[in-house]
C-alpha positions as CSV (number, residue, x, y, z in Angstrom):
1,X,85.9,114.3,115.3
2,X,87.5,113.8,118.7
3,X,88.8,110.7,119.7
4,X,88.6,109.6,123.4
5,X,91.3,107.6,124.9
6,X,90.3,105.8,127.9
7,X,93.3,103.9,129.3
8,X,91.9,102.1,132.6
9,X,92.3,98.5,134.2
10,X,92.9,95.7,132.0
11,X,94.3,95.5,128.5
12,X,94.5,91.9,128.2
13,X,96.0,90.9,124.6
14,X,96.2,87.3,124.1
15,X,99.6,85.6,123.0
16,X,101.3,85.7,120.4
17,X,100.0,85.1,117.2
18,X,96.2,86.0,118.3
19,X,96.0,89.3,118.2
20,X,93.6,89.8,115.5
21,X,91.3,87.9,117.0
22,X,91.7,89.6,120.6
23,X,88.4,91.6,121.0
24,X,90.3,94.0,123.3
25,X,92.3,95.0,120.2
26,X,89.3,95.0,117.2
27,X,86.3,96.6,118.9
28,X,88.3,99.3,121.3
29,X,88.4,102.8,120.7
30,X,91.0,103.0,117.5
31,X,93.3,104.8,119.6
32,X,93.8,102.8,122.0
33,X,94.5,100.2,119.5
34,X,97.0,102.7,118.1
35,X,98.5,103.0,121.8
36,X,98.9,99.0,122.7
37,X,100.2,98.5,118.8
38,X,103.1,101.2,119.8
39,X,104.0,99.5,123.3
40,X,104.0,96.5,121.6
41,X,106.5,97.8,118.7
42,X,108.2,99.4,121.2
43,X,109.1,96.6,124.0
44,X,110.1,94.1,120.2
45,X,112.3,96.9,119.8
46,X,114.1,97.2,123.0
47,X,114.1,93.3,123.7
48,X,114.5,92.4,120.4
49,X,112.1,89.8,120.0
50,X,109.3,89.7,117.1
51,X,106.0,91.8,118.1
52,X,104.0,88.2,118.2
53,X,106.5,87.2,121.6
54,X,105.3,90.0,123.2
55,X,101.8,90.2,125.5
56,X,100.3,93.2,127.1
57,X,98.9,91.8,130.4
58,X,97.6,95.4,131.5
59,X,98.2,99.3,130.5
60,X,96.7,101.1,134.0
61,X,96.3,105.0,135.1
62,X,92.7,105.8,134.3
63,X,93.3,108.8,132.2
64,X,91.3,110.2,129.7
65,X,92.9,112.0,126.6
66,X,91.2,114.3,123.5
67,X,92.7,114.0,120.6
68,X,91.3,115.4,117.2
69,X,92.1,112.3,115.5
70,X,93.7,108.8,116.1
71,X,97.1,109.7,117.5
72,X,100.6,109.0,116.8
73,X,102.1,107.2,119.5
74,X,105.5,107.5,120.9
75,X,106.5,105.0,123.6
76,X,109.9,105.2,125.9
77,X,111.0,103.3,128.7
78,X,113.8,103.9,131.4
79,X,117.1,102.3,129.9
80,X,117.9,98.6,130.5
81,X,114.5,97.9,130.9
82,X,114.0,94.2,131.0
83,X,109.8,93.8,131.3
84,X,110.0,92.3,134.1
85,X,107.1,93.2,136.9
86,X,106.0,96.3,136.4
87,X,107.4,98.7,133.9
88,X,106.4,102.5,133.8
89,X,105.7,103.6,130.1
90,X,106.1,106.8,128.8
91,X,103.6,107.7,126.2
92,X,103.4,110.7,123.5
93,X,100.2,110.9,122.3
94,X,100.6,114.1,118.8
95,X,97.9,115.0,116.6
96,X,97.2,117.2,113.6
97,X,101.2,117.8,114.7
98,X,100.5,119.2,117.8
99,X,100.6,116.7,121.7
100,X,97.7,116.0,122.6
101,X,98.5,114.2,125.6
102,X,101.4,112.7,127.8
103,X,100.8,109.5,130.0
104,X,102.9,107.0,132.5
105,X,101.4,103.7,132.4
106,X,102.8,101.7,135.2
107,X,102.4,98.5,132.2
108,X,102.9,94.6,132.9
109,X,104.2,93.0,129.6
110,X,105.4,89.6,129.3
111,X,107.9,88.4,126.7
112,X,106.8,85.2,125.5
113,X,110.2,82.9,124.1
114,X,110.8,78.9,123.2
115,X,111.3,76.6,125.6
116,X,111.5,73.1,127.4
117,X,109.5,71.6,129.4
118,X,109.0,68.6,131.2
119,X,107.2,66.0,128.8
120,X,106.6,63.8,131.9
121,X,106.8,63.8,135.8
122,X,110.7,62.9,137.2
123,X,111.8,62.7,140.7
124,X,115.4,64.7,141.5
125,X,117.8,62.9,139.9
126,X,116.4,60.9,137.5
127,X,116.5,61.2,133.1
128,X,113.9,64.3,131.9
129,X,111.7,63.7,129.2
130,X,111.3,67.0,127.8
131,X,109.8,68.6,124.9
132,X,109.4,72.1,123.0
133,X,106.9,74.9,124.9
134,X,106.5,77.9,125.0
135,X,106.7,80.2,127.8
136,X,106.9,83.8,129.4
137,X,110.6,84.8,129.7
138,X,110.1,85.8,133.7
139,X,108.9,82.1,134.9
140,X,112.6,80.9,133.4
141,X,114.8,80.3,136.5
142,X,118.1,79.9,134.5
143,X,119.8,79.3,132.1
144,X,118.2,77.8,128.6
145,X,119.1,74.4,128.0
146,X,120.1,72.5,124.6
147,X,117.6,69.0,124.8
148,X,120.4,67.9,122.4
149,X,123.4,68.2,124.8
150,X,123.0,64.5,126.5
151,X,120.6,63.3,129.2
152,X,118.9,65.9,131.7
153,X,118.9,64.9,135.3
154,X,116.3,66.5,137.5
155,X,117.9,68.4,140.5
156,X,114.9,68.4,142.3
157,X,111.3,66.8,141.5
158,X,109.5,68.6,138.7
159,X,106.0,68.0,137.0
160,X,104.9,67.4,133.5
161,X,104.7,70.8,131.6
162,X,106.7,72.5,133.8
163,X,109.1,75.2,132.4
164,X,112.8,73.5,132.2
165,X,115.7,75.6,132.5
166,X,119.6,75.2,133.6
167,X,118.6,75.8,137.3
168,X,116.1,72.7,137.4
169,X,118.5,70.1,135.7
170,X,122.5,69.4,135.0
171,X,123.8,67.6,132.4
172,X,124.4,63.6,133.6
173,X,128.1,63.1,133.4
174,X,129.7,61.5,130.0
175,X,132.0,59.4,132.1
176,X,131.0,58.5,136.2
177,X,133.9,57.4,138.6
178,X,135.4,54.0,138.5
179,X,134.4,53.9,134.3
180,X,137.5,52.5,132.6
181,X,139.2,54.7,130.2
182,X,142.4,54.9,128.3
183,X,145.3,57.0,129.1
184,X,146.8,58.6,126.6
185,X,150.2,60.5,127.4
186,X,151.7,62.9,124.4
187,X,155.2,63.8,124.6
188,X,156.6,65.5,120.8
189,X,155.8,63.0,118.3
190,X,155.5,60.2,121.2
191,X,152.1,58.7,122.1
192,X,151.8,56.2,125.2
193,X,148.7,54.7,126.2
194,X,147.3,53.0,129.1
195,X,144.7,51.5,131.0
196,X,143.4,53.4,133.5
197,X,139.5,54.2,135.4
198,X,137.9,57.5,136.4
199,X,138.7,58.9,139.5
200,X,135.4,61.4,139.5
201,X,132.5,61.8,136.9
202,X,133.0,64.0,134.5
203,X,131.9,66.0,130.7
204,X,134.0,65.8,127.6
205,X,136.4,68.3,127.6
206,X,136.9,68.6,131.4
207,X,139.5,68.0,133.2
208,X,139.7,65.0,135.3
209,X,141.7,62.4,137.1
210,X,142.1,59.2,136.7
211,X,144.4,56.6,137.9
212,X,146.7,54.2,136.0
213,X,145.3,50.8,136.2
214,X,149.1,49.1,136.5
215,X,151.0,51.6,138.8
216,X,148.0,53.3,141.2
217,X,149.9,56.7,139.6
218,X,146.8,59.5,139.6
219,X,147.1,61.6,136.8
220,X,145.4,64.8,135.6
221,X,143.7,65.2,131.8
222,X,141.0,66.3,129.3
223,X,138.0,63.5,128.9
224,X,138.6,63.7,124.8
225,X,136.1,61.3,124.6
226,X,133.8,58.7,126.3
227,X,136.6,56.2,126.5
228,X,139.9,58.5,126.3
229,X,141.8,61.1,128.9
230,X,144.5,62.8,127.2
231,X,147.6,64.1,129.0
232,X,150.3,66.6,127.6
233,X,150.2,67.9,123.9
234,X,148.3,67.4,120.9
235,X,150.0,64.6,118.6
């Protein structure tokens, strides 16, 4: 029996972890099926994310190929693809061992991954509420983020469910200027301390200044901690 492939317009696949209930995937021809299960393999592959992070938005160039029986499917992409836009597919299509058909399918895939997002509305610079999502991989603007790092501060207003990433919030500082902290100077076996405040905001494991609360001298350390700034070696 001869098997028509008719790759045209939309393939719309649901995401991930509804596939077997997308009817674009259990009533089409069984070739095609074969076809979108190979892109699929393919793109898990080369991103290396699990088949059920990646969506087939569309697999265009009408095209209509014979093939005696359900095909075997080889897919290739240009190296360093990254899914992004558009991507041009190159498809294999061999039956009975002999091609039965070569395509390009100028594809949109989107790579689906975890994210945060914002659990509530916050103006630029204040705390963000955020919570787990999920979320294609091209509407990230940044960075991911850790929601276990400290407090999130908005850089510029952003609204509930929106995707969260390093270029939509920094870290709030561990220490802010003017905070009092101790001084702790390291010379051999010697350890001084001092009382001193925060001459700039600043992240564990920075280096800052600060200034020595009895002599006005500004020094420059490492925030060890929310309350200490060490200077010189490790005692």
């Amino acid at each position: 029996m001869v098997v028509g492939v008719l790759i045209a317009g939309m393939l719309s696949v649901v995401q991930a972890g509804m596939q077997a209930a997308d009817p674009a995937l259990t009533a089409a021809d069984p070739a095609l099926r074969a076809i979108a299960a190979a892109v699929r393999a393919h793109v898990a592959t080369t991103a290396r994310v699990a088949e059920r992070d990646v969506e087939l938005r569309w697999l265009g160039l009408g095209a209509i190929v014979d093939c005696a029986e359900t095909p075997q499917v080889l897919v290739d992409t240009r190296p360093g693809e990254d899914f992004r836009g558009r991507t041009e597919l190159r498809v294999t299509l061999t039956s009975g061992g002999e091609q039965c058909g070569r395509l390009r399918l100028p594809a949109r895939i989107a790579i689906w991954q975890d994210v945060q997002v914002a659990a509530a509305d916050a103006a630029a610079g204040a705390a963000v509420k955020l919570k787990a999502g999920r979320a294609p991989r091209e509407t990230m603007r940044g960075e991911s983020i850790d929601p276990d790092a400290g407090t999130w501060l908005a850089r510029h207003p952003l609204r509930a469910g929106e995707t969260v990433s390093g270029h939509d919030v920094a870290l709030a500082p561990t220490v802010r200027a003017g905070d009092p902290v101790v001084l702790q100077a390291i010379d051999g076996g010697l350890k001084v301390e001092a009382e001193a405040h925060m001459l700039n905001d600043g992240h564990i494991g920075e280096r800052v200044r600060v200034a020595n609360t009895a002599t006005g001298t500004v020094v420059t350390g490492v925030l060890m901690d929310p309350r200490t700034v060490r200077v010189g070696g490790t005692p």
